[in-house]
MARKE-8141 format. One line per field, with one value per residue (C-alpha): x, y, z; residue in three letters. Coordinates in steps of 0.05 Angstrom, whole numbers. Each point is the difference from the previous one (the first is absolute). Example, Ala and Ser with C-alpha at 12.3 -4.5 7.8 and 13.67 -1.06 7.14 Angstrom:
! MARKE-8141
px = c(246	27)
py = c(-90	69)
pz = c(156	-13)
rest = c(ALA	SER)
//
This chain:
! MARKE-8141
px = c(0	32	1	-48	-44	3	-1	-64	-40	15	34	-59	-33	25	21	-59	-19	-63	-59	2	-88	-2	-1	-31	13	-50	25	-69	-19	-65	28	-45	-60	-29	-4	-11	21	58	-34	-56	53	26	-70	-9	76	-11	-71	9	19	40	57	1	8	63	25	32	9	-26	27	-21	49	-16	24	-32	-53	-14	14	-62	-51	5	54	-59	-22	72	-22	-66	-55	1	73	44	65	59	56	0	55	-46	-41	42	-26	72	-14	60	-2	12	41	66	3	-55	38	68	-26	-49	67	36	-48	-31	-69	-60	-28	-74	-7	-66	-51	-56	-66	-37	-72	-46	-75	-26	48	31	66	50	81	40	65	51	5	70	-12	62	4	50	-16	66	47	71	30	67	-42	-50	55	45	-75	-6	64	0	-73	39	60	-38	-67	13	-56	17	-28	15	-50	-55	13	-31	-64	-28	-39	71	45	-42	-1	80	10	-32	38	62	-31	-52	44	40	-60	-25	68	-2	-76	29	-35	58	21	2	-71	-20	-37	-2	-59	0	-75	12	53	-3	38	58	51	-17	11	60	28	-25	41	61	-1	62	-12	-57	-29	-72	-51	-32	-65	-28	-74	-31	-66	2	58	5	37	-56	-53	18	6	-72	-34	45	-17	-67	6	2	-5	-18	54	52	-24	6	64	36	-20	29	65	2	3	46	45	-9	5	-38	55	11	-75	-17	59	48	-39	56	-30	-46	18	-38	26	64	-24	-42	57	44	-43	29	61	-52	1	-76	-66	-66	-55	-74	-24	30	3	41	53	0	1	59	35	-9	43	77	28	23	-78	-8	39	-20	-35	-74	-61	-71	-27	-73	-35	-55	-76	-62	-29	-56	-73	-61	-73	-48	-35	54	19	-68	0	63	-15	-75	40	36	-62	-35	58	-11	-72	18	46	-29	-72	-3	14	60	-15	77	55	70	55	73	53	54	52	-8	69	1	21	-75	-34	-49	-30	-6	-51	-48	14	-30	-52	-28	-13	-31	-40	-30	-16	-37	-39	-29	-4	-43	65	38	67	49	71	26	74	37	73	37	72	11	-13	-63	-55	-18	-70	-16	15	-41	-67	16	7	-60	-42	22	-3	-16	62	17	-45	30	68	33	74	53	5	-32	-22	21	75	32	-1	-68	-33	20	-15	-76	-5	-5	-49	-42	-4	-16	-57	-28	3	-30	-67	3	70	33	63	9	73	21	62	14	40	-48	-73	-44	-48	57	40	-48	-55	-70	-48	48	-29	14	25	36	74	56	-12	-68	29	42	-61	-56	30	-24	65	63	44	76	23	62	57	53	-13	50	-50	-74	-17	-52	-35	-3	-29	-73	10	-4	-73	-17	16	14	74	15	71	54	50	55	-21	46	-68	-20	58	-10	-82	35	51	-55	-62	54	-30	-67	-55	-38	-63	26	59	1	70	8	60	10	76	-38	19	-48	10	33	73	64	54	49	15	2	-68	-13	27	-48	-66	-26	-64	-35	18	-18	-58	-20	22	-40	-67	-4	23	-44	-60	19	10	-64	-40	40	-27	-72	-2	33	-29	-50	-70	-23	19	16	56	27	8	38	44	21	18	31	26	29	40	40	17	11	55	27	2	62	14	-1	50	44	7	-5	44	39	22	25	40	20	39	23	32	78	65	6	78	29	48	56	-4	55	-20	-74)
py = c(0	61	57	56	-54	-18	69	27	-68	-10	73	39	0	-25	-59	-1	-52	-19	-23	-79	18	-19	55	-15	31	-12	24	4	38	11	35	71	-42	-67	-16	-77	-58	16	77	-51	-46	65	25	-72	4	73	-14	-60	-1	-66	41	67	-38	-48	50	67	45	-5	38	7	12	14	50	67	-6	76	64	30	28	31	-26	-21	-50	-24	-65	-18	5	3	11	54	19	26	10	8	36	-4	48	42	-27	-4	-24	8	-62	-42	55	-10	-76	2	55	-30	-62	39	38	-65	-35	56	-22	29	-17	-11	-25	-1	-44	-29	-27	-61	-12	-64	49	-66	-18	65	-22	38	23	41	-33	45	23	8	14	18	39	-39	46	33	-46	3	-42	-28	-22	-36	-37	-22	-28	-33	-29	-21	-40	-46	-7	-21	-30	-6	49	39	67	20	-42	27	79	21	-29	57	-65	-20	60	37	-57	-8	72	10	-61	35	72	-43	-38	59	37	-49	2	74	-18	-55	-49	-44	-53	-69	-8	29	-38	22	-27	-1	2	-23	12	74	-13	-45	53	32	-71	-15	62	-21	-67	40	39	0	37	-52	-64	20	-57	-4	-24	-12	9	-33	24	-39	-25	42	-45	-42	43	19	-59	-31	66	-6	-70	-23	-48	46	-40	-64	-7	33	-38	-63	16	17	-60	-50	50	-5	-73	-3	47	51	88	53	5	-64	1	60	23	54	51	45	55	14	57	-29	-65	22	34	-56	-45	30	-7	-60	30	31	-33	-16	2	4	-22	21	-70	-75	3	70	-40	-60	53	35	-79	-1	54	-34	-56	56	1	-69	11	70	19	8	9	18	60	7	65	16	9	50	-35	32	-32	32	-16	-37	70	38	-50	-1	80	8	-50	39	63	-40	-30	72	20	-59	11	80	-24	-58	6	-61	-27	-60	-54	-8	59	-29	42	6	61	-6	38	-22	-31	-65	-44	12	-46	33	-40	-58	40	9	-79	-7	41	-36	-64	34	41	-64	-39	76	-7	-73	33	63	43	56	25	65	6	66	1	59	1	45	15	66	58	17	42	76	-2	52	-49	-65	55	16	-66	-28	56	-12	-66	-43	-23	-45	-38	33	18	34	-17	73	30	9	-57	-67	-8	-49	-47	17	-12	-66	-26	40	-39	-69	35	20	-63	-27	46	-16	-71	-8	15	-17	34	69	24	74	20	53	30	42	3	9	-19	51	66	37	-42	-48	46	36	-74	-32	1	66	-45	-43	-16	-43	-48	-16	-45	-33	-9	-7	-56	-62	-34	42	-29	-3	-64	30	-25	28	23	-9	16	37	37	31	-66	-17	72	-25	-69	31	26	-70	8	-57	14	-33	0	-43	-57	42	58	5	7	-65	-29	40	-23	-74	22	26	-59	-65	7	-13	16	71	18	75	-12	-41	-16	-2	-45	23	-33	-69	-45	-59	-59	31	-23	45	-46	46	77	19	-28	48	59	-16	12	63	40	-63	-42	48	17	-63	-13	69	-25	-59	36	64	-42	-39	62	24	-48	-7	80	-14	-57	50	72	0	-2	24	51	-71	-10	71	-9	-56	27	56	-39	-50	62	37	-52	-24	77	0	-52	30	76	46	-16	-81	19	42	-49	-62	15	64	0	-67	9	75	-31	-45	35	-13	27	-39	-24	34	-25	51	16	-26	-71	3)
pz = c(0	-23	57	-39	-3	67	17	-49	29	61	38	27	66	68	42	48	60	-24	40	-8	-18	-82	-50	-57	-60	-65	-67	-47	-58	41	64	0	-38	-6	-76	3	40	37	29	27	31	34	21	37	33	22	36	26	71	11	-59	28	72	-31	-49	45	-63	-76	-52	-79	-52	-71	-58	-2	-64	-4	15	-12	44	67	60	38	-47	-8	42	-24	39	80	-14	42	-33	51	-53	-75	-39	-61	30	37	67	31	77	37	43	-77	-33	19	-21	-64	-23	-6	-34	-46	-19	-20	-34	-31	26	33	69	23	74	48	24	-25	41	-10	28	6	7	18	64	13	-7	-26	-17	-21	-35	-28	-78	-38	-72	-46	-61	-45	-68	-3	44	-14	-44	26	68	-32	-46	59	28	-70	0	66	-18	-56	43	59	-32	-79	-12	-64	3	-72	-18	27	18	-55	38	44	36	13	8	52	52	-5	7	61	35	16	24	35	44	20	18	40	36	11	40	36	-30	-18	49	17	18	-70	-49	-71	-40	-72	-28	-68	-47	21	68	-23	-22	80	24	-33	14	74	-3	-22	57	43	65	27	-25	-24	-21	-60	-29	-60	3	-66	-17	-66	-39	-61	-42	0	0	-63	-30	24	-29	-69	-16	-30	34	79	67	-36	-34	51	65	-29	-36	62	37	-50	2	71	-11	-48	41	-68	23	-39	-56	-9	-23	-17	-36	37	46	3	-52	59	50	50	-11	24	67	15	-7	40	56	16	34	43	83	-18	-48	18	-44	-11	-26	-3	-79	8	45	-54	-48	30	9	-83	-4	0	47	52	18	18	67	15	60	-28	45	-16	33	-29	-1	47	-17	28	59	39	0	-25	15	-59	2	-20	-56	-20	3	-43	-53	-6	-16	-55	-20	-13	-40	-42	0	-27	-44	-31	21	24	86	-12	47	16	-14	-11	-6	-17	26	-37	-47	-71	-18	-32	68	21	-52	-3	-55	46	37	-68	-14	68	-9	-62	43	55	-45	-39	69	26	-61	24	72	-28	42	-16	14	-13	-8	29	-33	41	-48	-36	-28	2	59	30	-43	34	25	-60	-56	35	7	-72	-29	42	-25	-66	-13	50	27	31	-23	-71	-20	-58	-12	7	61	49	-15	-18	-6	-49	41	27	-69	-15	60	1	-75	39	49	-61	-31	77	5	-60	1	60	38	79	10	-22	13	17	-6	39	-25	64	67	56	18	17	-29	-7	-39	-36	-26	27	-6	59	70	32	59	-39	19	-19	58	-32	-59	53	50	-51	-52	-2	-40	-13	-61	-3	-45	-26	-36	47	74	48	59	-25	63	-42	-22	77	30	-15	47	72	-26	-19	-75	-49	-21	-63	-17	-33	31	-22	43	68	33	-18	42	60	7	-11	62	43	-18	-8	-73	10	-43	22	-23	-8	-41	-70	-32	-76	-25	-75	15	3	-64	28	-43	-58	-17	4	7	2	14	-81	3	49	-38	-53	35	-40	11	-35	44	62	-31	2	74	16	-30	46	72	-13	0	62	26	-26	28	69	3	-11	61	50	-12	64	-13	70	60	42	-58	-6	76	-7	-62	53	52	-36	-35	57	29	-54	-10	78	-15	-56	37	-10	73	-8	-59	39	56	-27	-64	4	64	4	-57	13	72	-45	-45	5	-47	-52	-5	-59	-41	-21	-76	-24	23	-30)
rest = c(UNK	UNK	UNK	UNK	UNK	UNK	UNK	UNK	UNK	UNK	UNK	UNK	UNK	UNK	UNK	UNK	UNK	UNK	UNK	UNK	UNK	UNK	UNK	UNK	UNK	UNK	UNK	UNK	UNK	UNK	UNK	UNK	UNK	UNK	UNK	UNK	UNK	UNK	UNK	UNK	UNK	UNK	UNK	UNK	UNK	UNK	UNK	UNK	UNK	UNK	UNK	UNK	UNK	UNK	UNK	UNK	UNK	UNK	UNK	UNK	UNK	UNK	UNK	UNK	UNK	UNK	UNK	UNK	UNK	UNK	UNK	UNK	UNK	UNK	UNK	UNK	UNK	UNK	UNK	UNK	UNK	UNK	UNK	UNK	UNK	UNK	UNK	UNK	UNK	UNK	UNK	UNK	UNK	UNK	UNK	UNK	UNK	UNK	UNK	UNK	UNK	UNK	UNK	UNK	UNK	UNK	UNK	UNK	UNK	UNK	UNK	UNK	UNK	UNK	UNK	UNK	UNK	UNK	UNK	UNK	UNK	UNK	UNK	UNK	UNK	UNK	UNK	UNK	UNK	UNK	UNK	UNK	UNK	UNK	UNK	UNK	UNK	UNK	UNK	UNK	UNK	UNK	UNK	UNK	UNK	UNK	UNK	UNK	UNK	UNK	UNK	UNK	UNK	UNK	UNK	UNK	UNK	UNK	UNK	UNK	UNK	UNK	UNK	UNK	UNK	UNK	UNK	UNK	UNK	UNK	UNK	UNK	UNK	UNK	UNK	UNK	UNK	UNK	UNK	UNK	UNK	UNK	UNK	UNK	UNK	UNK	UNK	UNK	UNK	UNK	UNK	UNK	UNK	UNK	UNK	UNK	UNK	UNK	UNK	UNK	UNK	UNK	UNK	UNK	UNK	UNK	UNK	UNK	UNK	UNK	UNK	UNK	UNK	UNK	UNK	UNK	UNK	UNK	UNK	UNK	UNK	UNK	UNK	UNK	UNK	UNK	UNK	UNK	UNK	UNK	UNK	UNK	UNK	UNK	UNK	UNK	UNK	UNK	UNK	UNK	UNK	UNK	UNK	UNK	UNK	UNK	UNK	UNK	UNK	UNK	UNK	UNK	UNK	UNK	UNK	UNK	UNK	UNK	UNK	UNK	UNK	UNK	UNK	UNK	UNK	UNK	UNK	UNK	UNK	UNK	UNK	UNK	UNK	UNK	UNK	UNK	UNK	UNK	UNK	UNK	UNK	UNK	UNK	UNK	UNK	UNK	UNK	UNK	UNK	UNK	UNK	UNK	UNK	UNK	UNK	UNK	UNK	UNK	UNK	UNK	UNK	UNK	UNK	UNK	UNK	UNK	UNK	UNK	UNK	UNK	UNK	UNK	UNK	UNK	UNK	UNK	UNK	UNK	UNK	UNK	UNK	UNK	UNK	UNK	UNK	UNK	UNK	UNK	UNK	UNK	UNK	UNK	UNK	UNK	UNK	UNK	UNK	UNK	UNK	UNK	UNK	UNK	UNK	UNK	UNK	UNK	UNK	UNK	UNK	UNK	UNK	UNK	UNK	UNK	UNK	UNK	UNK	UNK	UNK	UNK	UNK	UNK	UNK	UNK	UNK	UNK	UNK	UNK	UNK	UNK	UNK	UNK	UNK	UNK	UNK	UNK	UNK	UNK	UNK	UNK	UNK	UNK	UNK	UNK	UNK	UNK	UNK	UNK	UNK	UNK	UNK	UNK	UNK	UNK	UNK	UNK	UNK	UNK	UNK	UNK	UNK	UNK	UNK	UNK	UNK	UNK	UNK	UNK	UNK	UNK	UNK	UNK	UNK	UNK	UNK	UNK	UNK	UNK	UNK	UNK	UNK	UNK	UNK	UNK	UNK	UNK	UNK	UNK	UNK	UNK	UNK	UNK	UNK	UNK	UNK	UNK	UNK	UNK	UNK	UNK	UNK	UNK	UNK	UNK	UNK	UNK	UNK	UNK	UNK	UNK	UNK	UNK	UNK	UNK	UNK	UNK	UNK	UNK	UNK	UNK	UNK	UNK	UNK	UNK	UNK	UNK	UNK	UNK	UNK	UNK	UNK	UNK	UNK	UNK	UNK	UNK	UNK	UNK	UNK	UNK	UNK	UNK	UNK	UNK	UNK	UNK	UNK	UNK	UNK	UNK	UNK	UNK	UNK	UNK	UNK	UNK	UNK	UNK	UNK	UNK	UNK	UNK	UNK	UNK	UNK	UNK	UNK	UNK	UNK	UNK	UNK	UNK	UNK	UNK	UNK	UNK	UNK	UNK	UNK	UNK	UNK	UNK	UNK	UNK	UNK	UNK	UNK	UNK	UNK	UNK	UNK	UNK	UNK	UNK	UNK	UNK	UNK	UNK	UNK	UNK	UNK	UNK	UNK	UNK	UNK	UNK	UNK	UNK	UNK	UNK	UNK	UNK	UNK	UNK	UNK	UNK	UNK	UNK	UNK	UNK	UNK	UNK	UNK	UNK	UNK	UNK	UNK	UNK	UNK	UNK	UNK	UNK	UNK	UNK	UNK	UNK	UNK	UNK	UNK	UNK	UNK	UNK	UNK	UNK	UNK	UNK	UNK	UNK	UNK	UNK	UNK	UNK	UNK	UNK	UNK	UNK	UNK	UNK	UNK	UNK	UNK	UNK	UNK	UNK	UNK	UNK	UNK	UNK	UNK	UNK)
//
């Protein structure tokens, strides 16, 4: 290690006696809002009482995104910022230190708090914020962290830097660390935790560290090598799953298969989370997932650490009072009152399937037809940012949406269209279920148009649904698909979700009437003798396999969706405590923690040796 870059890594801050309490240190691309998956994992940590009792101080690291808009918006909402150089906000108590290493990295400094609240419990926190402006860094810093990244891990840089997705997350490694250092958050007791690919340059700088031995974990909310092949391949989960279990056997990695990964920036950071002490992961195919990556993984110290779920009970009137609302929607909408309202929150990216949900829906709406019932589909996804109240009122007054669209802004995006053309041919194909897709964040008046309930809010759709779809191709947890089960919704989701293998954890993997698993990865009694067989199965082929599970899963619907208050009451309960078991609090003690204590350095072998 040459001494600038020992020096530019590794220089700033002090030698402190830390407390022996556990700092924990989360580097996200969602630390001043939640965005998807990981900002919900942080809502559960940050309100739950059994982490913020374990855990003495959290603190969120990310790159600074903007620069626009007022200093007291710097941190999101419920944010408080206490230093930021972009703004000329220079606090004393952070000056002298920031200062020096904004001056050597050439990089701006955003520091504060930011609070989290459960409404429902009351519980709250307030972890620290460190964001990083890494525009304008200097360049002979961030190349003696570049070389010291192939030295040390064989990650080549040049491959990738012209990747924003890529650059941004290396550069703010090296200022990140030695701010962190300058407020005594570096020590011992700290753990850095890499959510996603976005932490590992913060980690590995973290491993490289020479004044204390700081653990590291990787905290794998998917595995994006994989993800992108499921959702590239006609052939998706069926194909993949399958694949990598006959690999697996055959002791066979990703690019033995697959062909070489290493084109893939991601690739490259996920892979080099092996020289991490430890790696959480969301879901038991995630940690198999991670295992398919190269030999290395086989031996690595994986654990899963599920995510949490809602849990709080709610009486049959209130269910019954929600799904009303959503039924007089319907009713304005379509002029007609659906027996049953299923629903689907999701964003509309290909991993969602969400044409497994229509397949579905063409079983159930054939046996409703014999049963003289009708249903609605309430389809809350989008791709792009939410619509202004002004545009919804205009396009509702207009022409009818949403139970219309028109493709251009504002509204339907490409992606938008194409998928509204399979709801079209849905809707007219069919006479005892419609789909109304609602291409817009949020659930409520406001947001959705002037024929929704006054009083209607997003916890309605949650409350008031009868089944809640979420069979997708690729879904290392779905903490969505499950929100609907503590109010004694029918969750129908996919064996390749991570959620799937935390309900089998909690029940010993028996049957529940609120919960119905579709296995598009099962092959039954068709022959693949070998893993090129494998590779071959195309969208025919899955086609095929989708047919015959969508109307199993059709008709294992129609049997369970209650017919009586004496059912609904037992969907709740039943409801309730599975969520009661799968609570952010069960996950934090039963998973986290026991791993977090766990955690221990990793014995490094010197580069030269590797």
């Amino acid at each position: 290690m040459t001494e600038s870059a020992e020096r530019s890594v590794l220089s700033f801050g002090k030698n402190l006696d830390m407390p022996s309490e556990t700092t924990a240190i989360h580097v996200t691309h969602e630390a001043v809002g939640k965005v998807g998956g990981i900002g919900a994992v942080l809502d559960g940590f940050f309100t739950c009482p059994s982490y913020l009792q374990a855990v003495e101080r959290s603190i969120l690291v990310g790159p600074l995104f903007t620069t626009d808009g007022p200093v007291s918006e710097r941190l999101g909402e419920n944010g408080e910022v206490l230093y930021s150089s972009v703004d000329g906000l220079i606090s004393p108590q952070y000056a002298s230190a920031f200062r020096k290493i904004e001056r050597f990295y050439n990089a701006g400094i955003v520091y504060g708090r930011r609070t989290f609240l459960d409404s429902r419990t009351g519980v709250k926190s307030s972890p620290e914020v460190l964001l990083i402006d890494v525009r304008h860094m200097h360049r002979d810093s961030l190349n003696d962290f570049k070389r010291l990244l192939y030295t040390e891990f064989g990650i080549q840089s040049h491959l990738y830097e012209h990747l924003w997705d890529f650059e941004q997350y290396l550069r703010l490694a090296p200022p990140a660390i030695a701010a962190l250092k300058a407020i005594d958050a570096i020590g011992d007791s700290t753990v850095v935790i890499s959510h996603e690919f976005m932490g590992m340059p913060t980690a590995l700088a973290a491993i490289m560290e020479t004044q204390c031995r700081i653990r590291t974990v990787f905290y794998a909310h998917e595995t994006a090598t994989m993800r992108r092949i499921v959702e590239e391949h006609p052939g998706h989960d069926t194909m993949f799953y399958n694949v990598m279990k006959q690999a697996h056997n055959d002791r066979l990695y990703v690019n033995d298969v697959f062909g070489s990964q290493n084109d893939y920036f991601k690739h490259s950071l996920v892979d080099a989370s092996k020289h991490c002490d430890h790696i959480y992961a969301v879901g038991d195919y995630v940690a198999d997932e991670l295992r398919f990556l190269a030999p290395e993984f086989e031996n690595a110290d994986i654990d899963i650490v599920y995510n949490g779920i809602p849990s709080y009970e709610i009486s049959v009137a209130e269910k019954i009072a929600s799904k009303r609302k959503l039924q007089a929607y319907c009713k304005d909408l379509l002029g007609y009152t659906p027996d049953y309202v299923f629903t689907h929150v999701t964003r509309l990216v290909k991993s969602k399937g969400l044409w497994r949900d229509l397949r579905v829906l063409y079983t159930i709406e054939e046996e409703f037809r014999t049963q003289g019932k009708t249903g609605v589909l309430l389809l809350l996804s989008t791709e792009v940012s939410q619509r202004n109240s002004r545009d919804i009122y205009e396009m509702e007054s207009a022409y009818d949406w949403p139970v219309a669209h028109r493709e251009g802004w504002p509204d339907l995006s490409g992606g938008e269209a194409n998928f509204y053309a399979q709801v079209q041919e849905f809707n007219a194909r069919t006479r005892n279920i419609k789909i109304i897709f609602i291409n817009q964040f949020g659930f409520s008046r406001k947001h959705c148009g002037m024929r929704m309930p006054e009083d209607m809010e997003f916890m309605d759709i949650r409350k008031g649904s009868d089944v809640e779809f979420g069979q997708s191709i690729y879904e290392p947890f779905g903490i969505a698909q499950f929100e609907p089960l503590t109010f004694g919704g029918i969750c129908v989701v996919s064996s390749v979700c991570g959620c799937a293998g935390f309900l089998k954890d909690v029940t010993g993997g028996q049957d529940v009437r609120n919960v119905i698993i579709a296995d598009y990865t099962n092959l039954k009694t068709q022959d693949y003798a070998d893993i090129e067989d494998m590779l071959g199965i195309d969208r025919a082929v899955r086609d095929r396999i989708e047919t015959g599970v969508s109307e199993t899963v059709a008709m294992q619907i129609c049997s369970r969706l209650p017919n009586s208050e004496a059912e609904i009451a037992e969907m709740i309960a039943t409801g309730c405590q599975l969520a009661e078991n799968m609570s952010w609090d069960v996950v934090v003690k039963n998973y986290l923690l026991k791993y977090l204590n766990g955690v221990s350095h990793k014995l490094r072998m010197p580069a030269a040796d590797r």
